[in-house]
C-alpha positions as CSV (number, residue, x, y, z in Angstrom):
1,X,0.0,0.0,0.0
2,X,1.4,3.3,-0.6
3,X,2.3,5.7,2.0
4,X,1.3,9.8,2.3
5,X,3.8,10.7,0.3
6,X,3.4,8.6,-2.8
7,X,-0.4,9.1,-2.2
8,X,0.3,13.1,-1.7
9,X,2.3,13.1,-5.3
10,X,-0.7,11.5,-6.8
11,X,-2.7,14.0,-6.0
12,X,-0.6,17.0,-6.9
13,X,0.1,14.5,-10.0
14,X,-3.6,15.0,-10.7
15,X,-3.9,18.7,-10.0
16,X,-1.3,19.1,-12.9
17,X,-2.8,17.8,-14.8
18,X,-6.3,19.5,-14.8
19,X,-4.5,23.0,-14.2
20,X,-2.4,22.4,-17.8
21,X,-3.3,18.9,-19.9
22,X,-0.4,19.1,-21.7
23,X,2.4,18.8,-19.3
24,X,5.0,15.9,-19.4
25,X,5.6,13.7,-16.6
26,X,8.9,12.6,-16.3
27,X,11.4,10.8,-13.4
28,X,14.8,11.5,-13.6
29,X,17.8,11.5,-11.2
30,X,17.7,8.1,-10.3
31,X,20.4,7.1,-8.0
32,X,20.9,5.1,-4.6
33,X,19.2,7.7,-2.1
34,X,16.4,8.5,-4.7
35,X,16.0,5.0,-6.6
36,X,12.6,5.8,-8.1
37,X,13.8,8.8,-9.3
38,X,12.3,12.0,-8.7
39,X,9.5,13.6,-10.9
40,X,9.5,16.4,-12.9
41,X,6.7,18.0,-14.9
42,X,7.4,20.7,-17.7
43,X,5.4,22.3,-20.2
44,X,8.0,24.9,-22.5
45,X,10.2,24.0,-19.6
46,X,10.5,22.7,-16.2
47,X,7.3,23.5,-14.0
48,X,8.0,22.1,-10.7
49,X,10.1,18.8,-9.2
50,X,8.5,16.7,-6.6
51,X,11.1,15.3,-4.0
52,X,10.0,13.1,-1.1
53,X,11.5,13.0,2.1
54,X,11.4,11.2,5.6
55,X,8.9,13.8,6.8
56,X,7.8,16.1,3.6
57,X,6.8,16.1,0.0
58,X,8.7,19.3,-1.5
59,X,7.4,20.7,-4.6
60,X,10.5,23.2,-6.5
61,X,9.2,25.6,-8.8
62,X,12.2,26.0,-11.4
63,X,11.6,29.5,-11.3
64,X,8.9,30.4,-9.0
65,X,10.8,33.3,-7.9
66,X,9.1,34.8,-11.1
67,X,6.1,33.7,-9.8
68,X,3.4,35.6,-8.0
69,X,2.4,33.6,-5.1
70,X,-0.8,35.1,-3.8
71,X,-1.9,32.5,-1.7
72,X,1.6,32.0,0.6
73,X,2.2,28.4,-0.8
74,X,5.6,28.8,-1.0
75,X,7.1,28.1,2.3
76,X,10.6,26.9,1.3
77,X,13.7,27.6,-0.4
78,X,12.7,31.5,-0.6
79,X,16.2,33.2,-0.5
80,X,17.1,32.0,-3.9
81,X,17.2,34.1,-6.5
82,X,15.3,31.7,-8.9
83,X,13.8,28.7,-7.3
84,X,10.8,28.4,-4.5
85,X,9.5,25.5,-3.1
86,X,6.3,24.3,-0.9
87,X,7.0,21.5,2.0
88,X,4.1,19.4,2.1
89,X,3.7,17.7,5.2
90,X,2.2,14.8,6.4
91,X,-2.0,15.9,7.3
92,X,-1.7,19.1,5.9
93,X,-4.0,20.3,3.1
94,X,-3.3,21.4,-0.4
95,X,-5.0,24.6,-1.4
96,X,-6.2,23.3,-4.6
97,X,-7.0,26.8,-6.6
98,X,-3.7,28.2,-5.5
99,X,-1.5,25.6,-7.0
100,X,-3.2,25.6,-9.8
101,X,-3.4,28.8,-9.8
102,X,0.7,28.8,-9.8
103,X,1.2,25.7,-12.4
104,X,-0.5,27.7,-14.7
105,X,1.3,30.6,-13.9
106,X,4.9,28.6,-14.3
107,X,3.8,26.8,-17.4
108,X,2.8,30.5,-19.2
109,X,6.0,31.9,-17.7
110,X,7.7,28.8,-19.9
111,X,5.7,29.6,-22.9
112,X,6.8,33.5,-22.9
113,X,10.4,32.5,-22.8
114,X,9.7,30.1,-25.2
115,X,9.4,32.6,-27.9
116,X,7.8,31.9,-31.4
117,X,8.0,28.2,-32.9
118,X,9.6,28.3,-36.4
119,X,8.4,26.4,-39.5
């Protein structure tokens, strides 16, 4: 049976999915301390990582510094100059909207930098 944590993912798996359809799942960084990996979702670009630990599921925001954050998710990692992350912890709650809300945001902030497709 799984525990919180792979449960937790599943569900922030599914909110990725319903805030932007098109986003790619993927697991990389595979190595002794992580052997599942760790997975990534991007869209234009990295969206967010989702790491778990002993005691917290932390989602990184590859550049959620750039990001408005409205509802205080991010709680973690907020004195870099690019990256912000939420620790999840075991019971809490995810507000729904506001992540959403912020893969959205990170996904349109990939697009803009994107620029123009050729062909």
């Amino acid at each position: 049976m799984a525990d919180w944590r792979e449960e937790l993912l599943d569900k922030v798996r599914t909110l990725i999915g319903e805030a932007e359809p098109d986003a790619v799942e993927e697991v990389k960084w595979r190595k002794p301390s992580t052997p599942a990996g760790v997975p990534t979702w991007s869209l234009a670009g990295l969206i967010c990582t989702g790491e778990s630990y002993k005691d917290k599921v932390k989602l990184t925001f590859a550049r959620g510094a750039a990001l408005a954050d409205p509802a205080g998710l991010f709680n973690s990692s907020l004195d870099g100059n690019t990256r912000r992350a939420i620790d999840i912890k075991e019971g809490e709650a995810i507000d729904e909207a506001a992540l959403k809300a912020l893969i959205r945001e990170a996904a349109a902030l990939n697009r803009s930098r994107a620029g123009p497709k050729s062909g």
